[in-house]
Backbone bond lengths (Angstrom), bond angles and torsions (degrees), N, CA, C in turn:
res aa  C-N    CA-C-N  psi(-1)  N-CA   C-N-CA  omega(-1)  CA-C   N-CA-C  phi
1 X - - - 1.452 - - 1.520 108.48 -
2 X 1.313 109.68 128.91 1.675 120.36 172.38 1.264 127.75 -99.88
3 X 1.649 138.42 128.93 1.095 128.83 -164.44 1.967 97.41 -110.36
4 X 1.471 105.73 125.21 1.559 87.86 -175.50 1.463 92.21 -159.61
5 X 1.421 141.56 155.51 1.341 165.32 -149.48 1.358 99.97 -69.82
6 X 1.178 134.76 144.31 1.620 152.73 -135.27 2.012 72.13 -120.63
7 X 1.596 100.62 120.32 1.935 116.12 137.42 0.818 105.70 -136.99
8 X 1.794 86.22 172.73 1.502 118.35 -145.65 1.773 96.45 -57.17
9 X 1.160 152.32 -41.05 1.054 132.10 -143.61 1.334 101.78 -88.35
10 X 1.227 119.56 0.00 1.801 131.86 -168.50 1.748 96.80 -88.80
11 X 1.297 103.96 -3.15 1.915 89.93 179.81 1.173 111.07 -62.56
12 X 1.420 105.05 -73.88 2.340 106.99 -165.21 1.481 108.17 -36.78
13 X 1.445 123.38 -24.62 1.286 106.51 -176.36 1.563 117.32 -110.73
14 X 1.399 121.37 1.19 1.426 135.31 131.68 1.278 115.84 -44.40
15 X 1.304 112.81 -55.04 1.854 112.46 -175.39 1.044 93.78 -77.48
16 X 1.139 160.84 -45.73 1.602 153.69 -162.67 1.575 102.42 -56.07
17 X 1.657 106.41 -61.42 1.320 129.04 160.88 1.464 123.28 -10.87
18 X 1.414 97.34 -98.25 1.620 123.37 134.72 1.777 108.37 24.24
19 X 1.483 102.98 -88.99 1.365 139.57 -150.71 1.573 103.67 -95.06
20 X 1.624 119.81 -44.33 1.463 92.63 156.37 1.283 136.21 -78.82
21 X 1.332 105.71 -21.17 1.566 110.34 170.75 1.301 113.10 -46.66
22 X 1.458 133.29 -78.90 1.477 155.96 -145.72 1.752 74.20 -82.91
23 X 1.376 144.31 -15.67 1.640 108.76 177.79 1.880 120.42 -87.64
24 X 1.892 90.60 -26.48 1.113 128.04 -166.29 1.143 110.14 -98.35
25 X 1.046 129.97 -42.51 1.920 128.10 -172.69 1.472 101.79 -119.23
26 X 1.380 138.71 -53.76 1.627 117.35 167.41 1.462 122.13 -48.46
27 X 1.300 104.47 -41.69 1.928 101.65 -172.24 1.472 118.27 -42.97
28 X 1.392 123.58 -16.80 1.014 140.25 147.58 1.325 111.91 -12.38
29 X 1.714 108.07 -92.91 1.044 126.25 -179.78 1.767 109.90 -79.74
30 X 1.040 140.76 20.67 1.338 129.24 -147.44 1.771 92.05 -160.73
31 X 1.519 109.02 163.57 1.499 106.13 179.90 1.214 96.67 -110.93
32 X 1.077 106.40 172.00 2.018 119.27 176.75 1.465 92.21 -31.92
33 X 1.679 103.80 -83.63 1.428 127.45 -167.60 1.731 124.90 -33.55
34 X 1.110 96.91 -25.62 1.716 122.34 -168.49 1.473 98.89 -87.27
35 X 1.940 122.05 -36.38 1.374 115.97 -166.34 1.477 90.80 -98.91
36 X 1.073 126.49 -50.85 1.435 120.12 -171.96 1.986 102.84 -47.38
37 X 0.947 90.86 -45.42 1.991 83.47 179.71 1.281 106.99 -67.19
38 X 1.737 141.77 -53.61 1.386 148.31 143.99 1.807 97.87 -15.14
39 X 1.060 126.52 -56.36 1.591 106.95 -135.40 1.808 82.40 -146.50
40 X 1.519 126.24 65.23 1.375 117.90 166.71 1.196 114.99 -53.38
41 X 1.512 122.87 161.53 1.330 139.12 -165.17 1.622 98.61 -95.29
42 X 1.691 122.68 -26.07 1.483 126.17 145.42 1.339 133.93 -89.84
43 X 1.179 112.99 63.61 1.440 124.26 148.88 1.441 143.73 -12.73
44 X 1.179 160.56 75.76 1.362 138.85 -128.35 1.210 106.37 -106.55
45 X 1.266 121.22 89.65 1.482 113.25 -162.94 1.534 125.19 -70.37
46 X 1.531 115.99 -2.77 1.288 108.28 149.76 0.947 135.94 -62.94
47 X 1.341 115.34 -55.73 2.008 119.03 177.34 1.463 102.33 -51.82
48 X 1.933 126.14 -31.60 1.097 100.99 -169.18 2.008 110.07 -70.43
49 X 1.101 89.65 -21.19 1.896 110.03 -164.47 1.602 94.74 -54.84
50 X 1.734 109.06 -62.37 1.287 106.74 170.69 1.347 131.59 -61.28
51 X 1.401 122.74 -21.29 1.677 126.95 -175.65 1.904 103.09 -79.04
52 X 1.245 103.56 -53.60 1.724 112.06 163.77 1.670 102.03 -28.70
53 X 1.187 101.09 -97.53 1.178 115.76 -179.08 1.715 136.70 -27.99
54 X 1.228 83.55 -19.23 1.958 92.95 -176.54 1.518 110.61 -105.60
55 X 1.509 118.17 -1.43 1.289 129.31 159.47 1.409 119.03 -100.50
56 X 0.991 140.02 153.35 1.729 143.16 129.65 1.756 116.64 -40.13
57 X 1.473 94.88 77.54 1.397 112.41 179.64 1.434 129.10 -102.95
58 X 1.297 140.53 111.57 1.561 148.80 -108.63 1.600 93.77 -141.07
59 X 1.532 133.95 116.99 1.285 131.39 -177.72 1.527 111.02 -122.51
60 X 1.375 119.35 114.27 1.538 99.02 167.84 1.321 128.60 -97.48
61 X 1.240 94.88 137.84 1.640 94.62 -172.48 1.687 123.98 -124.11
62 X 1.280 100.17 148.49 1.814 107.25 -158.78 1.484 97.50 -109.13
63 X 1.038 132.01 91.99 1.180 123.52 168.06 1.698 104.01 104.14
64 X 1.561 108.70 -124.56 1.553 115.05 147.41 1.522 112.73 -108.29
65 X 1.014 135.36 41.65 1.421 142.48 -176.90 1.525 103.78 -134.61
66 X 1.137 90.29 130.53 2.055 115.52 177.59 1.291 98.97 -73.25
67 X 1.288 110.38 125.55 1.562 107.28 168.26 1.560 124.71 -119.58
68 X 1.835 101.92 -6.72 1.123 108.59 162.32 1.233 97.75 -146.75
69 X 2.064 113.40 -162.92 1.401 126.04 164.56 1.597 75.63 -155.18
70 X 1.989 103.32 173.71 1.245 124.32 166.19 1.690 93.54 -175.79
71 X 1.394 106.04 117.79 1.434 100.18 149.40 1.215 147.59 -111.94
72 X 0.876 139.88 175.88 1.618 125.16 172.78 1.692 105.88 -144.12
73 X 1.255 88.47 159.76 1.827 108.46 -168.83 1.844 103.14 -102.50
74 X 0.921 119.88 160.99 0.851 128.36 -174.75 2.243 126.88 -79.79
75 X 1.579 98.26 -9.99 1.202 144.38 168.27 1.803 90.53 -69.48
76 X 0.998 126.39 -80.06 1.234 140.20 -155.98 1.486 129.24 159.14
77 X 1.245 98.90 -33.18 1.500 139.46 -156.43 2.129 85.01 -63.38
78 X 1.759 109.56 119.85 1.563 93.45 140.82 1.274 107.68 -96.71
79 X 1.471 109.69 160.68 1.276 112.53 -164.38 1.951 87.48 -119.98
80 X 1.069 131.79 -99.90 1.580 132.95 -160.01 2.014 89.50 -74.21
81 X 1.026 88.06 156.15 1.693 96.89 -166.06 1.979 107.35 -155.80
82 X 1.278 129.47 67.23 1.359 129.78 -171.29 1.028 125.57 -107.28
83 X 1.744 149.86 147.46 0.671 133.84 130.38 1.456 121.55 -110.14
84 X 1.844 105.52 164.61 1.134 91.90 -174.58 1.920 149.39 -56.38
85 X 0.896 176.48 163.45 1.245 153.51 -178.13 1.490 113.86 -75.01
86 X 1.485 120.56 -21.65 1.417 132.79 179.50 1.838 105.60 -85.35
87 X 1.494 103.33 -17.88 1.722 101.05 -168.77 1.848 89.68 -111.35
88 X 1.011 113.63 21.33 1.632 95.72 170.61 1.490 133.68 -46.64
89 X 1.375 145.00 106.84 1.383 137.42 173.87 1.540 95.70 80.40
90 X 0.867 115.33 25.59 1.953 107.23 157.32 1.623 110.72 -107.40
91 X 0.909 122.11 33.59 1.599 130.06 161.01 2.226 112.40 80.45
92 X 1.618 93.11 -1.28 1.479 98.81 170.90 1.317 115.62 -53.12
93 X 1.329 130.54 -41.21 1.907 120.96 -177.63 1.797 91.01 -71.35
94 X 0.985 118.11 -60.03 1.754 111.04 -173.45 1.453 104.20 -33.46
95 X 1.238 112.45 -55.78 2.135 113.16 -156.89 1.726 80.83 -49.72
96 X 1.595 112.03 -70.55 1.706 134.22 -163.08 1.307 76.82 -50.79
97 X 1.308 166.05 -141.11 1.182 153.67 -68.13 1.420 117.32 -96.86
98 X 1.390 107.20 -14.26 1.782 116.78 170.35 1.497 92.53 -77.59
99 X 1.293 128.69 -46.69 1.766 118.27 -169.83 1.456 96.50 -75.27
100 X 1.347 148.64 17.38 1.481 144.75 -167.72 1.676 80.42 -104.87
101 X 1.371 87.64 -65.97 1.919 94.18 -154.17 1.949 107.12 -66.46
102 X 1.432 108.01 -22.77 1.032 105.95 153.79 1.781 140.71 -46.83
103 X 1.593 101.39 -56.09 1.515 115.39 164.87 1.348 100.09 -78.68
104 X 1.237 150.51 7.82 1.391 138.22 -175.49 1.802 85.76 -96.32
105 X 1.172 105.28 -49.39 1.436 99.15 -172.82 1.455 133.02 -77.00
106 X 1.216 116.47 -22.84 1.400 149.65 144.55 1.703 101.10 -42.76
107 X 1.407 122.94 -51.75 1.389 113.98 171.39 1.556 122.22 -80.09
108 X 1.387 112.21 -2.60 1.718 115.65 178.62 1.563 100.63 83.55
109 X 1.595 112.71 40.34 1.424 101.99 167.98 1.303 144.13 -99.79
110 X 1.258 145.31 69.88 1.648 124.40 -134.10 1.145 116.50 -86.29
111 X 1.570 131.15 18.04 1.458 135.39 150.03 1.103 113.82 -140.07
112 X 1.446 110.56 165.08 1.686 139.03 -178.73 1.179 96.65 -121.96
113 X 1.756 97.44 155.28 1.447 107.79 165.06 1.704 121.24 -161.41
114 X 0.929 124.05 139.47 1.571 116.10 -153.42 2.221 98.06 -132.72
115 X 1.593 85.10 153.44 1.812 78.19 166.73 1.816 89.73 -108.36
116 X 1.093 119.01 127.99 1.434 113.12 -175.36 1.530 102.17 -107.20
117 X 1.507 134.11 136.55 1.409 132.43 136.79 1.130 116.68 -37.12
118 X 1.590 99.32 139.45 1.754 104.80 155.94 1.355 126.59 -33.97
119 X 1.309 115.53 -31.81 1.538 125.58 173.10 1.636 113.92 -54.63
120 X 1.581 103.12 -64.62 1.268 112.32 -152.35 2.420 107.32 -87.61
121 X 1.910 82.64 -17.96 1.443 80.29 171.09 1.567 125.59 -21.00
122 X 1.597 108.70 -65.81 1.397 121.22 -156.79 1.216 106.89 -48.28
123 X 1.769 108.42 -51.75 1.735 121.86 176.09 1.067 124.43 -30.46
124 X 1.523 113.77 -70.32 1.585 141.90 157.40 1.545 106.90 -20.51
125 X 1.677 119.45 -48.34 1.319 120.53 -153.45 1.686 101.54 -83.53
126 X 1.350 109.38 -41.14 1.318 132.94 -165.97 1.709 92.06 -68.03
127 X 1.506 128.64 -33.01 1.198 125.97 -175.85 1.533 125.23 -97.81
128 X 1.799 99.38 17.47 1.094 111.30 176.61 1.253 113.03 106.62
129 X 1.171 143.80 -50.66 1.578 145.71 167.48 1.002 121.65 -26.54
130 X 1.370 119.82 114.34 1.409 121.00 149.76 1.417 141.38 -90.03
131 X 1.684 114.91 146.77 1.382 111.02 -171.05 1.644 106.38 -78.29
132 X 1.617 102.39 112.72 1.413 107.75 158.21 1.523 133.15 -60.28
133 X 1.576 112.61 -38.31 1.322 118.70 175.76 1.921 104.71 -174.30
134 X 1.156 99.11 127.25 1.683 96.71 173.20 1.537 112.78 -80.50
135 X 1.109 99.74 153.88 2.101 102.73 -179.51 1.153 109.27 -160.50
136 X 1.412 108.29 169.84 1.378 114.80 -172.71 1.791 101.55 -131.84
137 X 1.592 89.06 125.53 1.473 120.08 166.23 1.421 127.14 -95.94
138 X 1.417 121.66 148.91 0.928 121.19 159.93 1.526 142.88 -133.24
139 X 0.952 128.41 154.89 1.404 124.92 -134.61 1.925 97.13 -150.40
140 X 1.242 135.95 120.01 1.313 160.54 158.74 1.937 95.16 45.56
141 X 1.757 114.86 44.67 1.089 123.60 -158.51 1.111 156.93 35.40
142 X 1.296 101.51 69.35 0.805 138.26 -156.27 1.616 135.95 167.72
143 X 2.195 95.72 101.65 1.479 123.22 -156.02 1.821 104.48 -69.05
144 X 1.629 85.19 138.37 1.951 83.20 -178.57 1.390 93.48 -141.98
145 X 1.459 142.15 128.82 1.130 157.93 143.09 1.470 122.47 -32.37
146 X 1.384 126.69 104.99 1.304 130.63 157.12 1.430 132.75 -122.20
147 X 1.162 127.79 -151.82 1.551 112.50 177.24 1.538 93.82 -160.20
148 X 1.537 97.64 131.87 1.027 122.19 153.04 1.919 137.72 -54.59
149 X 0.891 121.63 102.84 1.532 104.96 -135.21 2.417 86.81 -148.56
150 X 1.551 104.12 136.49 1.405 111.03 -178.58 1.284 96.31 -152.94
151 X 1.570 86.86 149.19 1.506 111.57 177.69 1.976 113.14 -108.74
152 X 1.011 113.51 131.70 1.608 106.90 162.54 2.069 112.78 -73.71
153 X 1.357 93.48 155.41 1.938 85.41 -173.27 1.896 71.51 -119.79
């Protein structure tokens, strides 16, 4: 598995990504109604092309298949954070999140900070993060619980 910088032609299968993940591995924690607003079935794959792109966005890839994404902002902040639903618990968010804290530090950053799902909490926790405060967001109406959650580097 290779960890290397998110292009443009890597979107459609980011959004695919994206969208089976949060249908397939959040629903878990999440109701139909809650993922379908999270993860519409119309996607706009421009804004995503431009939102990718305007961060330091990190993809690992197995072969020719995406098995994750993670980005980060320049704030500190990662903002989209996935892995694939087929690469669950095989150490893909670790590689993506060692190259986060890597360029975090490379940028002079000495914290992270993430809104994590109930899903991805545990990950986050296991990688050191702590929950600052849980809250509830909402998103195309419809309220979904996450947590606000930072790491010191």
């Amino acid at each position: 598995m290779k960890i290397r910088t998110y292009e443009i032609g890597d979107t459609q299968k980011i959004v695919k990504l994206f969208y089976d993940t949060v249908h397939e591995v959040n629903i878990r924690d999440y109701t139909k109604a809650q993922v379908d607003a999270w993860a519409p079935a119309d996607i706009d794959i421009e804004s995503w092309t431009k939102s990718l792109s305007s961060k330091f966005t990190f993809v690992a890839e197995e072969g020719d298949q995406i098995a994750g994404f993670g980005e980060l902002e320049v704030s500190g902040h990662i903002d989209r954070f996935y892995c694939h639903k087929d690469f669950q618990r095989q150490g893909v968010g670790k590689l993506i999140l060692t190259e986060i804290e890597s360029k975090a530090q490379d940028l002079g950053l000495n914290k992270l900070f993430a809104e994590a799902s109930i899903t991805a909490r545990a990950f986050f926790e296991s990688r050191g993060f702590i929950v600052i405060r849980k809250q509830e967001v909402e998103r195309r109406d419809q309220k979904f619980i996450n947590f606000v959650m930072e790491k010191y580097l």
